[in-house]
N, C-alpha and C positions, 0 to 999 in steps of 0.2 A: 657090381651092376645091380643084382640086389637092392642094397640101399640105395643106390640113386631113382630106383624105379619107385621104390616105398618114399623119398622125399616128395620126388615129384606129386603123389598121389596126393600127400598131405598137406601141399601148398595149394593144389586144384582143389581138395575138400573146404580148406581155406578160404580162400578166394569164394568158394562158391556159396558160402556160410556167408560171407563180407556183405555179397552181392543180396544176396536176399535181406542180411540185417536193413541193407537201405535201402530196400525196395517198397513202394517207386519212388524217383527219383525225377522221373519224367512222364508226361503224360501217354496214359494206355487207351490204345484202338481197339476198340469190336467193330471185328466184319461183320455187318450183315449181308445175305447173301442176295437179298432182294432190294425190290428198286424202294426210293424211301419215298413215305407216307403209309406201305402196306401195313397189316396186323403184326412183324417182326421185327421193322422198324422203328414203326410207336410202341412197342415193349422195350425196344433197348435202348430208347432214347430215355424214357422214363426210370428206368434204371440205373444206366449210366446218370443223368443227373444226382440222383439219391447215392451211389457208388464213391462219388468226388469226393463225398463228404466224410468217407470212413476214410479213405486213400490219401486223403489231403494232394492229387495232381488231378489235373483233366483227364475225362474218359471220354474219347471222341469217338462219335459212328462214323463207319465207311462203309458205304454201300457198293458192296459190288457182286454188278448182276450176272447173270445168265448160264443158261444148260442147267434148268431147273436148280440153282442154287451151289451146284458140285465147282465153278468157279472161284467164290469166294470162299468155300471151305476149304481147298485147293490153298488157295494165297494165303490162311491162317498156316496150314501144316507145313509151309515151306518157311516161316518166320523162323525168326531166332525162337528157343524155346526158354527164354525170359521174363517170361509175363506181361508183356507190353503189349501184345497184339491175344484179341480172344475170339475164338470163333464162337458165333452165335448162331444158332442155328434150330431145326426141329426134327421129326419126324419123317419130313419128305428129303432133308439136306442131310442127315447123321444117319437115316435107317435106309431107307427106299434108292434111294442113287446107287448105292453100292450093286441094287438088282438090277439097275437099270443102266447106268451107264458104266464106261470101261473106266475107270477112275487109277488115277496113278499114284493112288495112297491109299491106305487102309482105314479107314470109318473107325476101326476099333486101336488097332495096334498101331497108330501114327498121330493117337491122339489121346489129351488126358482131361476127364474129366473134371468141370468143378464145380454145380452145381445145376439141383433140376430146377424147373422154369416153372410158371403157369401151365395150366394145358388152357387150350381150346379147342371146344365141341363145335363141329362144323354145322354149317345151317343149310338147308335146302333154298336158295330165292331167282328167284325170275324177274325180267324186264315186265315195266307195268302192263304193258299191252298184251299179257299172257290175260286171256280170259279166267284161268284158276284162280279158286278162294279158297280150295284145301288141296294138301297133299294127294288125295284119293283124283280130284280133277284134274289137277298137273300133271300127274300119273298120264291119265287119259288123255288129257290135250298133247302130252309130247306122244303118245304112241301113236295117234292120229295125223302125225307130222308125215306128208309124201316124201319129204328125207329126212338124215337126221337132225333132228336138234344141235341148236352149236352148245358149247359149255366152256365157260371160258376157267384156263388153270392158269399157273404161275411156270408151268413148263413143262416136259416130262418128269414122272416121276416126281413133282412137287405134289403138298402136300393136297392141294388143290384136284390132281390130276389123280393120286391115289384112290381120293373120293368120291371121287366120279367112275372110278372102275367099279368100286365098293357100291356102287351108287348103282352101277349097273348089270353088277352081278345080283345082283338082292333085286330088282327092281324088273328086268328084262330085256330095259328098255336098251337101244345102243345110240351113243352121242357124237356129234362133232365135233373132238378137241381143236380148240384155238387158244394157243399158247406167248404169253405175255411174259416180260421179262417181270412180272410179281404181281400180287394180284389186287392191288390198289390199280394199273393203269386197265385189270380185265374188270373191276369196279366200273370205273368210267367210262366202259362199252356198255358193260349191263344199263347203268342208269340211262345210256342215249340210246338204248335198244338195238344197238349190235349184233347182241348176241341174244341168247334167251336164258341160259341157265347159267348159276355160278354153285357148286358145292364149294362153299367158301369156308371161309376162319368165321367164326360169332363176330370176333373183335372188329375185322375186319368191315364187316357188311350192317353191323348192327344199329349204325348211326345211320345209316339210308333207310333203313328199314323204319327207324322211329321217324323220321323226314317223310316218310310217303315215295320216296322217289323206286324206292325198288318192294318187291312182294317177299314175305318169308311163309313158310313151307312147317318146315318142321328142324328141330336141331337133332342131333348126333346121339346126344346124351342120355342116359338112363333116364335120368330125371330133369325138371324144366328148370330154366336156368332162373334166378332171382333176378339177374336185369332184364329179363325176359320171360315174365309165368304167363305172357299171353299165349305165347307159342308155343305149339304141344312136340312132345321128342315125335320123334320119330315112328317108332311104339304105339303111341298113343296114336297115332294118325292112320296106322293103316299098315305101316312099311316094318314089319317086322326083322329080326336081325341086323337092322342098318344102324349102328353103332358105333362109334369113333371117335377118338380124343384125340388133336395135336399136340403131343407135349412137346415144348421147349427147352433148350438146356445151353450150358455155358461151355468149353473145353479151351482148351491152350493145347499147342506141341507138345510133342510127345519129347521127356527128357527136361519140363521144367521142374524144378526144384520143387520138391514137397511143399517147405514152407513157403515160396509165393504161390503154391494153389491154396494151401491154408488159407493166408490173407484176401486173397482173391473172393475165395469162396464164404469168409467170414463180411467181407464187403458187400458181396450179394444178397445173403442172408438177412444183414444189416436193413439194407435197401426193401426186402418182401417185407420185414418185421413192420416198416414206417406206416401208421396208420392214413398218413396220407398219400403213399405209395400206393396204398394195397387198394386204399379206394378208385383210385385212379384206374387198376388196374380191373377193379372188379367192375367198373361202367364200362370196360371195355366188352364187358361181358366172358373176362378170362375167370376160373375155379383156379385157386392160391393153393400151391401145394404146402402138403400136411405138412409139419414144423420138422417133423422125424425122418422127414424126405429131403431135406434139405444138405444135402451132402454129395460130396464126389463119387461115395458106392452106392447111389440109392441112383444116381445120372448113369452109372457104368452099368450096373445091373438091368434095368430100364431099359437101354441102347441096346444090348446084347439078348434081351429077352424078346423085345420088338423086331429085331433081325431074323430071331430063327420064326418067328409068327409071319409077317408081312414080306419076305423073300420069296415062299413058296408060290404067296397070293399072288405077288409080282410075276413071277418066274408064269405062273399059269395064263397070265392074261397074256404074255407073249410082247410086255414093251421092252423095247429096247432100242437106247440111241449110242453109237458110236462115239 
């Protein structure tokens, strides 16, 4: 019985060696978990293009929306753990859900990392018709508001909705969440003046902002951003401790085979390395992660240090959706 137990292992070691030497074979899907156009979208479309090119198959987006993102990271974790399917995701979909919503898989242990993303530093902006020309009068105009201020997020617990809590613990002020299956369709409220406020993604909002059509405030950042040095941080404006980075990250199921996250993750690598990737990405107003961050334990490390950080912050503001 013995040896029949020890064959069988070495035909499945086998087979599972086989299966990676020719991997892919067929073309691989990244979930996104937001609706497409937003700031996570046009990251992984850009990507995924650049990716085809090391992988020699297609790498197709699928967007699938809603419950702040825990959705479509959801349908990555239940995939075959093959390398074919990737979830893509950030800060509010891999870190904040888990405080937030009842999720039926585990953010850390139900999933493997393959590499860190961009980050992006969120931006303060408002619909034009706000009277403010700095952060210090936005301040004031929204506290002078007879109710609250609307702010539009990408959901609970998205990344959007984090920094508006952040936004208004540091700040005083308290807002009316209105929540959008991602935050390219709560873009398209702001600019028709829906709503009044977005703490949004850079990438996301920073093409309206150089158009005129929406107002920016101050960004997230320590420091002002190079497709953006008009705009002062946050810091500089007035609003001290208001601080935050969206990073971004790759992962597969949990159980894919080392060496297809190696390739995986040397394809992505690949793709940030392309200087006209990286351009691409930097007019988005995203910061390129360092070269030495570029790895499955620098994405695991990351996830797991950001969980025991922004759980507490969650847990304290009291969201929570079923």
């Amino acid at each position: 019985m013995k040896a029949a137990w020890a064959a069988l292992f070495a035909v499945l070691a086998v087979t599972g060696a086989a299966r990676a030497d020719e991997f892919p074979s067929h073309p691989i899907t990244i979930i996104v978990p937001f609706a497409a156009g937003g700031p996570s979208d046009a990251m992984a479309r850009v990507l995924a293009e650049r990716m085809r090119t090391s992988l020699g198959q297609a790498v197709v987006v699928e967007n699938v929306t809603g419950a702040g993102g825990s959705i479509g990271v959801g349908r990555a974790v239940q995939s075959p753990p093959d390398g074919y399917t990737i979830s893509f995701g950030h800060l509010g979909t891999h870190v904040a859900n888990g405080a937030v919503y009842k999720l039926k898989y585990d953010l850390v242990a139900d999933l493997e990392p393959v590499v860190l993303l961009p980050s992006n530093p969120m931006i303060v902006v408002s619909k034009n018709a706000v009277p403010a020309t700095s952060l210090k009068e936005l301040l004031e105009w929204l506290k002078s508001r007879p109710s609250p201020p609307t702010a539009g997020t990408a959901g609970a617990g998205s990344g959007s909705h984090i920094a508006g809590v952040y936004f208004e613990s540091v700040s005083g002020i308290k807002l009316q969440y209105v929540p959008y299956r991602g935050t390219a369709p709560a873009l398209n409220d702001l600019i028709a003046g829906q709503i009044d406020v977005i703490v949004d993604q850079t990438s996301n909002s920073i093409a309206q902002v150089r158009a005129g059509t929406i107002r920016a405030y101050a960004v997230t950042d320590s420091k002002r951003l190079a497709s953006a040095p008009d705009i002062p941080t946050a810091e500089e404006a007035g609003l001290k401790g208001f601080n935050m980075t969206l990073w971004s990250g790759m992962w597969v199921p949990k159980g894919t085979p080392k060496e297809i996250v190696t390739k995986l993750n040397a394809a992505a690598v690949d793709a940030l390395n392309d200087p006209a990737v990286r351009k691409q990405l930097e007019n988005q107003g995203l910061e390129m992660t360092p070269k030495d961050q570029l790895t499955p334990e620098a994405l695991g490390a990351r996830q797991k240090a950001e969980i025991a950080k922004w759980w507490p912050i969650i847990k304290a503001a009291n969201i929570k959706v079923d």
